[in-house]
N, C-alpha and C positions, 0 to 999 in steps of 0.2 A: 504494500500500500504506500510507501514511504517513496521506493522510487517509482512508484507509478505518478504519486504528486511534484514530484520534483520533475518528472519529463514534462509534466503538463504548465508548470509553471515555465519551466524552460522553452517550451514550445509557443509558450503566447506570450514571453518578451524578449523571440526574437526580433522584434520589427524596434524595440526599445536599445535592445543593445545594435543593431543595424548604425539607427540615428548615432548615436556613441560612437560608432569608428566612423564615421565619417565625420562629424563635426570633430572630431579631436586629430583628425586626419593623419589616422591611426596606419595608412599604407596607401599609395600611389595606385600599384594595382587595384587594390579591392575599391578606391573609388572610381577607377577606370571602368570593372566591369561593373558596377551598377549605375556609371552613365551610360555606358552603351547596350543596356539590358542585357548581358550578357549575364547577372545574377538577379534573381529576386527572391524579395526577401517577403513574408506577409507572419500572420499568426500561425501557427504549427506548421509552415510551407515552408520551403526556399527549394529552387530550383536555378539548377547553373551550368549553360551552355558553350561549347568551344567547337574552332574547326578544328585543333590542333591534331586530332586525328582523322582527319580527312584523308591528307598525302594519303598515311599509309595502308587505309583500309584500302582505297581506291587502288596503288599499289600489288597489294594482297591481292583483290579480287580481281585481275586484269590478270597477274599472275596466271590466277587458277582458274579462269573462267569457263573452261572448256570442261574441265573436272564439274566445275558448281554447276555449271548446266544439266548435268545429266544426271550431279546428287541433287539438285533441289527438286528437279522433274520423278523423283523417287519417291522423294519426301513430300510433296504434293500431293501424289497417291492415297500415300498412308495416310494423310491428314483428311482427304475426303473422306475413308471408309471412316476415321473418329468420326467424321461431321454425320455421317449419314446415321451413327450408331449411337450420338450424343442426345440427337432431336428426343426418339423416341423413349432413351431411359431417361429425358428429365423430364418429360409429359408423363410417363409412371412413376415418377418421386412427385411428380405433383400431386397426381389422383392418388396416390399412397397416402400421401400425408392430409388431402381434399376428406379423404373418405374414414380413416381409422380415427375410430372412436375413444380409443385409448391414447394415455402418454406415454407412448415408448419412444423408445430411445431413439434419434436420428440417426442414418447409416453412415453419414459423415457432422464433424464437427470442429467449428470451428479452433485454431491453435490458437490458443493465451496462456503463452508459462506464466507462472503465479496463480493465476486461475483453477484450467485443466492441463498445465502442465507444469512439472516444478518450475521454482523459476529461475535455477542455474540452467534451463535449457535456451533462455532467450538471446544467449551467443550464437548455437545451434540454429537458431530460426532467423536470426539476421543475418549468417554468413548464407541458409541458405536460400532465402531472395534474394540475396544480392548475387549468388553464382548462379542461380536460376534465370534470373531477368538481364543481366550482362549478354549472358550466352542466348538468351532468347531474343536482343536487340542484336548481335553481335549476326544472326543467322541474320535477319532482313536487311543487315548494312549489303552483306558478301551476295545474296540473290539480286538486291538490288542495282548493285555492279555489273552483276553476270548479268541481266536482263536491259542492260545499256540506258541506265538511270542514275542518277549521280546524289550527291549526300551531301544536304545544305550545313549540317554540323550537328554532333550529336551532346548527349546533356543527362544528367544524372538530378534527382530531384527527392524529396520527401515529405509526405504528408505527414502530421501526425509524427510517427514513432517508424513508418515502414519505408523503409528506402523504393525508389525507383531507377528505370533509365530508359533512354527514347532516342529514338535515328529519326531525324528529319529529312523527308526525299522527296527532290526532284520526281514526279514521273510522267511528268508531260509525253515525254515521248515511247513509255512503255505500253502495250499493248494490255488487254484487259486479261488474257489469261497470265500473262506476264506479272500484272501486278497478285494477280492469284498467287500464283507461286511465291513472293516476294512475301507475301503475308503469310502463305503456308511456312515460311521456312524460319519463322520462329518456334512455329510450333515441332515443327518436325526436328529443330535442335531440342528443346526439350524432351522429345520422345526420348532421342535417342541418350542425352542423361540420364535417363529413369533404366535405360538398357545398359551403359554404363556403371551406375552404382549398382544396380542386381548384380554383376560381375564383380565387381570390385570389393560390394561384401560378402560376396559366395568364396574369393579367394582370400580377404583376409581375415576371416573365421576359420579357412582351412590353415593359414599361416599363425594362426594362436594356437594352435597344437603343438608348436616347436618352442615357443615363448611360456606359453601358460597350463595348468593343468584346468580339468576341467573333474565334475564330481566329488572334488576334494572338499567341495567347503562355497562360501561365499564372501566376497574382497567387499567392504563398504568403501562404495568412491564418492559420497556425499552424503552430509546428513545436515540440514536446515539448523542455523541458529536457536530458533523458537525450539526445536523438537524435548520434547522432554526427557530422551534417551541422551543428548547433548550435555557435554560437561566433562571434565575428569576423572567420575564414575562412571561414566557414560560409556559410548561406542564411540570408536574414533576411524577418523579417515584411514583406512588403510588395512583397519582391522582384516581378518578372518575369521568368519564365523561359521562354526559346524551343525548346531540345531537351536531349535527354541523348541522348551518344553521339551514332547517325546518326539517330534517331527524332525529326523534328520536332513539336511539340505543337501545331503546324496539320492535322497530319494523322494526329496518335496522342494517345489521354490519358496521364495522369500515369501511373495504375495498370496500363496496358497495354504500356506501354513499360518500364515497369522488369520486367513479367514476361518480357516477349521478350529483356531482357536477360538477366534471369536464368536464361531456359532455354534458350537460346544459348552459344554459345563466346565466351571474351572478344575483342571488338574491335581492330583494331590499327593503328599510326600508319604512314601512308606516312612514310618520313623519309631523307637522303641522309646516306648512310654518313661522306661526306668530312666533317660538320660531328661524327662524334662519336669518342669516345676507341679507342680499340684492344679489338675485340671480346676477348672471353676465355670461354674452354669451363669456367670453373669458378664455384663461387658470386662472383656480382658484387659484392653491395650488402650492409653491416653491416645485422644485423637491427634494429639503433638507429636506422637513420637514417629522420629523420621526414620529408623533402624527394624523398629518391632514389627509384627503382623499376629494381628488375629488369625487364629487356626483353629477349626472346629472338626471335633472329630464325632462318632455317634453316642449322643445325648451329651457332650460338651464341650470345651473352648477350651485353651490356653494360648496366653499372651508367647510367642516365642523373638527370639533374635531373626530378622527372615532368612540373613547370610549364616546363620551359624545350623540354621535346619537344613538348608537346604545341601552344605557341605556333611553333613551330616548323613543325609538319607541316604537311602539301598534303591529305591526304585519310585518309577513314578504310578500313580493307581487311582481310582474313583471310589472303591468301599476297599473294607478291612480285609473281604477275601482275596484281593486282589497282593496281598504280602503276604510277608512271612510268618511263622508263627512267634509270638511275641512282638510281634510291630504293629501301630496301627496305622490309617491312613488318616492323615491331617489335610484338609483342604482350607488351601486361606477364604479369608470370607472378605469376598470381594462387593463390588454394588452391581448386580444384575439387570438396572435398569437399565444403566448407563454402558452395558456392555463392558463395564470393567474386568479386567483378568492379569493375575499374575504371568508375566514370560518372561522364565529362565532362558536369556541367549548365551550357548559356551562359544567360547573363544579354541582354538590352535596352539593356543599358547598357555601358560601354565598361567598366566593370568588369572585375576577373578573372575569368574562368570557375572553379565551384565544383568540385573534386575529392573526389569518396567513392570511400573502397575498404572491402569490404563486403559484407553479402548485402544485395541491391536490394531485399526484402524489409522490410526495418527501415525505408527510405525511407517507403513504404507506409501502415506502422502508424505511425511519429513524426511525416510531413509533411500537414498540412491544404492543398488546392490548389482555388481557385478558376479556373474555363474564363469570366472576368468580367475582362477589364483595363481600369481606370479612365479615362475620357478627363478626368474633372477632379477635383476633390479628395476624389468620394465614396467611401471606402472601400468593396473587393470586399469585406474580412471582414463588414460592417455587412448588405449584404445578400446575402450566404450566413446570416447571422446568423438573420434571418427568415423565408429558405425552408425550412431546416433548421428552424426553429422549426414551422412550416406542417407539416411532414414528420414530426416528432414529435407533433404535436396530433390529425393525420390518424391516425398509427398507433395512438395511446391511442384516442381516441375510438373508435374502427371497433371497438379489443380490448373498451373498454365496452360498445358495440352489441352487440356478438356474443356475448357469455359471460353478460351481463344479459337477454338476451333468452329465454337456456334457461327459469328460475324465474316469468318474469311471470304466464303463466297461471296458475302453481300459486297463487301471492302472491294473487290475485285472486279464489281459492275460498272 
């Protein structure tokens, strides 16, 4: 929330700090290009245009003209079968959503890290507009070349928080399927990105095989300030962690295992009676105390230490058959309403085991987990870093393909 106020403030005094460099004639260039509009500047907007890369796209594309003739004549192709296959499935996401009487869930949604998605992802979501939409302007500079049109200067812009960019063209003298093409061949770079990253992480998922183990355990590559697991007792970046509770993360994920906890009844400790204090049938443990935990076992309570039971016990169990004999099972007594639940997460390491108590829920949303345990010094976060990069680039691009594709024919009349 805190930097979503500060972009917003940032965004509506940019026209304030504008007036500021120029009345203090803060640079020769930047008042150059905002007398020649070559910058503008308004409330959440600026946008800012050069020919400086004109030479050499034109260059470029003069170059390879004969080649781009024949790949955008390709990729034109592809881009009508989307158009002809885009009409009809969004006339059925319309009458889907015209007609179903229920709230479910939309089959696409929009990205907002912070929101619905953490929000250490919003590096990932603006590198990948920006590699998306470069390469998607970059494809109608080079067709527009090949199609014997020329490129008045192109310009990078941003509304808001989301970057853009734009190739301004000549096409007076292009022909109308011509300009087809030229519009198809943004989109057709994008296809072939989205073909791109399905390669690029189908091989380096196969290339963490030689760097990282995999079923060992789970590497945490992030865990939110706010989160309540956060702290010195807490989980830390880099951890490894092998279960919570009885759920081993050899043979459960992170996010499936804290759901089963939390739609389950809380867990409970085998443990032998003769090591603890004198049960008692009445409130056990001050509601201050940061260390104890109430534990009820059948027909009574005892206040215990929560870390000294739990290094204690033999096993984990839901009634007393479920131990040994002379043990009983103690279940902490948690708030049911609120989906509260104790989870034991162990660690790789001879460390303490971590304790949250809590909805498993907030786990979830605060803890970044990588299924990547390092065999040598390359950080899992680095490449989680990448494939989530790859993941975000696949899903802009594909959204460019698909919504750019409706207008092309008409652009082209």
């Amino acid at each position: 929330m805190i930097l979503f106020l500060c972009l917003c403030l940032f965004g509506f005094s940019l026209p304030y700090f504008d007036r500021l460099l120029i009345k203090n004639d803060f640079s020769k260039r930047y008042s150059d290009l905002r007398v020649s509009g070559q910058l503008e500047i308004s409330h959440f907007f600026f946008k800012l245009t050069t020919e400086r890369f004109n030479r050499r796209l034109t260059s470029f594309g003069h170059r390879f003209s004969t080649f781009s003739g024949i790949f955008y004549r390709i990729g034109t192709c592809f881009v009508l079968i989307l158009f002809v296959i885009s009409i009809p499935f969004l006339w059925f996401q319309i009458f889907k959503i015209l007609s179903s009487s229920t709230s479910s869930p939309p089959d696409a949604e929009l990205i907002v890290p912070g929101v619905n998605r953490p929000l250490s992802h919003v590096i990932h979501v603006l590198f990948a507009i920006i590699i998306s939409v470069v390469l998607h302007e970059i494809g109608h500079a080079f067709a527009c070349i090949a199609e014997g049109g020329s490129i008045h200067h192109v310009g990078v812009l941003s509304f808001a928080v989301l970057p853009g960019a734009f190739v301004n063209m000549d096409l007076e003298r292009v022909a109308n399927w011509g300009r087809v093409r030229i519009f198809c061949a943004g989109i057709w770079h994008n296809i072939l990105i989205c073909a791109i990253c399905l390669l690029l992480r189908h091989e380096e998922i196969n290339l963490t095989g030689v760097l990282f183990e995999k079923e060992k355990g789970l590497t945490v590559t992030y865990i939110d300030s706010s989160s309540s697991i956060s702290g010195s007792y807490g989980l830390q970046r880099g951890d490894v962690i092998i279960s919570a509770n009885e759920f081993a993360f050899s043979d459960h994920s992170f996010a499936d295992s804290m759901v089963q906890i939390r739609n389950s009844s809380q867990t409970g400790f085998c443990e032998n009676m003769s090591n603890l204090e004198s049960p008692s049938s009445q409130d056990c443990c001050h509601e201050d105390s940061l260390t104890d935990l109430c534990f009820r076992g059948e027909g009574f309570q005892v206040c215990v230490h929560a870390r000294s039971m739990l290094e204690s016990s033999q096993a984990y169990c839901q009634a007393d058959s479920d131990c040994a004999d002379g043990f009983s099972c103690l279940v902490p007594k948690v708030n049911e309403e609120i989906h509260e639940r104790l989870v034991i997460i162990e660690r790789d390491t001879h460390e303490h085991t971590v304790l949250f108590v809590g909805d498993p829920f907030e786990l979830i949303k605060t803890v970044s987990i990588s299924p990547l345990v390092p065999k040598y010094f390359i950080s899992a976060a680095f490449v989680e870093f990448q494939i989530k990069l790859l993941e975000y680039i696949f899903n802009i691009s594909l959204a460019l393909a698909f919504f750019n594709s409706l207008p092309s024919v008409a652009l082209g009349q």
